[in-house]
N, C-alpha and C positions, 0 to 999 in steps of 0.2 A: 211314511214308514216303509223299509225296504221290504219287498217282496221274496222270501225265502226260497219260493219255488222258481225264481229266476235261475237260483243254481241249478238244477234241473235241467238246465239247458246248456250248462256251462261243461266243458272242457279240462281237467287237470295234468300236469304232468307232474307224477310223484319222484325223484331220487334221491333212493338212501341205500347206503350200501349193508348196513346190516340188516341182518332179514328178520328176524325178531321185529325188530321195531316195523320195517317196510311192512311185512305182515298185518301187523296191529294197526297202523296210522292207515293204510289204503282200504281195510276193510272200514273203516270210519269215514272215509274221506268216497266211499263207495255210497255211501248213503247221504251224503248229501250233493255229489254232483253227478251230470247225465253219463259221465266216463272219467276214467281212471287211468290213465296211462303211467307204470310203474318201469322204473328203471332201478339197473343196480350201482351205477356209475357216469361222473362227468360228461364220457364220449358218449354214453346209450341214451344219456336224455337227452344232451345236443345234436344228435343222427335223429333222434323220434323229432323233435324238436324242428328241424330241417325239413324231413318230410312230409311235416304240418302243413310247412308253407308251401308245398305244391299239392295239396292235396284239399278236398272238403273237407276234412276234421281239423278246426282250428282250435289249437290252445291257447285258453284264455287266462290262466293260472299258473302257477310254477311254483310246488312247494318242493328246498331242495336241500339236503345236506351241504355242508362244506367242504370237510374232510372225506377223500374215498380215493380209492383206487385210478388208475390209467388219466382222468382228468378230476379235479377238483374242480369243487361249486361255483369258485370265483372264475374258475378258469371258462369252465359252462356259460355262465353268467358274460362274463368279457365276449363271446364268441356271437350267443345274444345278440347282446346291445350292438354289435355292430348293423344289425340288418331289424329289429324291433325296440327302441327308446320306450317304449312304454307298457308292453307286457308287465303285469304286476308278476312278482318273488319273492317265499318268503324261503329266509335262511333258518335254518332248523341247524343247531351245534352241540356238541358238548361241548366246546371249547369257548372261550370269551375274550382270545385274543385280540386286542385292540389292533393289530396290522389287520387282519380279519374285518373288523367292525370299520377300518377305515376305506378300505380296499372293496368293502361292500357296499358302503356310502358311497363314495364316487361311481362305482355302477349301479345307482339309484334302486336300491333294493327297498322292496317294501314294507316289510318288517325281518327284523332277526329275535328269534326264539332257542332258548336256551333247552338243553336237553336236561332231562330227561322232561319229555314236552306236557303242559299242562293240556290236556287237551279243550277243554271248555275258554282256556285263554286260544287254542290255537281254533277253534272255532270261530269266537269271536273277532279275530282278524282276520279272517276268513268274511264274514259278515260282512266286516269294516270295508275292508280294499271292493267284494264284488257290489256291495251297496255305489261305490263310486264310480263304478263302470257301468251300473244298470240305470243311475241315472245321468251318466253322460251319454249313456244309449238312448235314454229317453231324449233331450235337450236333442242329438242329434237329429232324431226322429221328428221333433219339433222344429226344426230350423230346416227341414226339407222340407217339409211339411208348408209351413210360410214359407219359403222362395218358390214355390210351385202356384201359392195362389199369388202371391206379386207376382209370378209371370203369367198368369192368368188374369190379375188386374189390366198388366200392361197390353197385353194384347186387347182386350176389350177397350183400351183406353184409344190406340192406336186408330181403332177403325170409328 
């Protein structure tokens, strides 16, 4: 059973460019993870996004609009993928463009959600994606864990 309080410890970056809704999803999205990092657009989540990576505040989430101003989601997204394959994203739309849906698919998006958002479905993928991360955190944790005592076999074995 996933552990809910793992979020708690997790990371988001929110971008949506309207603020009504930005408003409404981050005060939600504030109570179930340790921070909330909100943008209003493609460039300001891919600049926060960037900064991550030199920095101790790692983002481990990526909920993002599509559609918005100076850069779009996929564009966000493409920018990405070039320096992290496997940060999870999800696409949040009104739109249901299939060039969209396809162009998302190939930057290995992890879910797309339709607007106006259900929020108890956007929960639950929420759930779903960090449930996969916390136990390949686990398995990770595990697999150091044994190559530490095989090399703790092997030297005893040695002498």
């Amino acid at each position: 059973m996933f552990n809910k309080v793992y979020l708690k410890n997790l990371t988001v970056l929110f971008v949506e460019d309207e603020q009504v809704a930005r408003e409404k999803l981050s005060k939600l999205l504030t109570k179930l993870f340790n921070k909330v990092i909100v943008c209003e657009n493609g460039q300001e989540g891919l600049d926060k996004y960037n900064e991550s990576l030199n920095s101790e505040e790692k983002i481990d989430i990526i909920i993002s609009d599509i559609n918005m101003p100076v850069m779009n989601g996929l564009e966000m997204l493409e920018n990405i993928r070039k320096v992290d394959q496997e940060i999870p994203l999800i696409f949040a739309t009104a739109r249901s463009e299939s060039e969209n849906i396809l162009k998302a698919v190939e930057l290995n998006v992890s879910q797309y959600v339709l607007k106006p958002i259900d929020t108890d479905k956007l929960i639950q993928i929420i759930y779903d994606i960090c449930e996969k991360q916390f136990v390949q955190a686990q398995l990770d944790e595990a697999r150091i864990e044994l190559n530490n005592y095989i090399s703790g076999i092997n030297k005893v074995a040695l002498i």
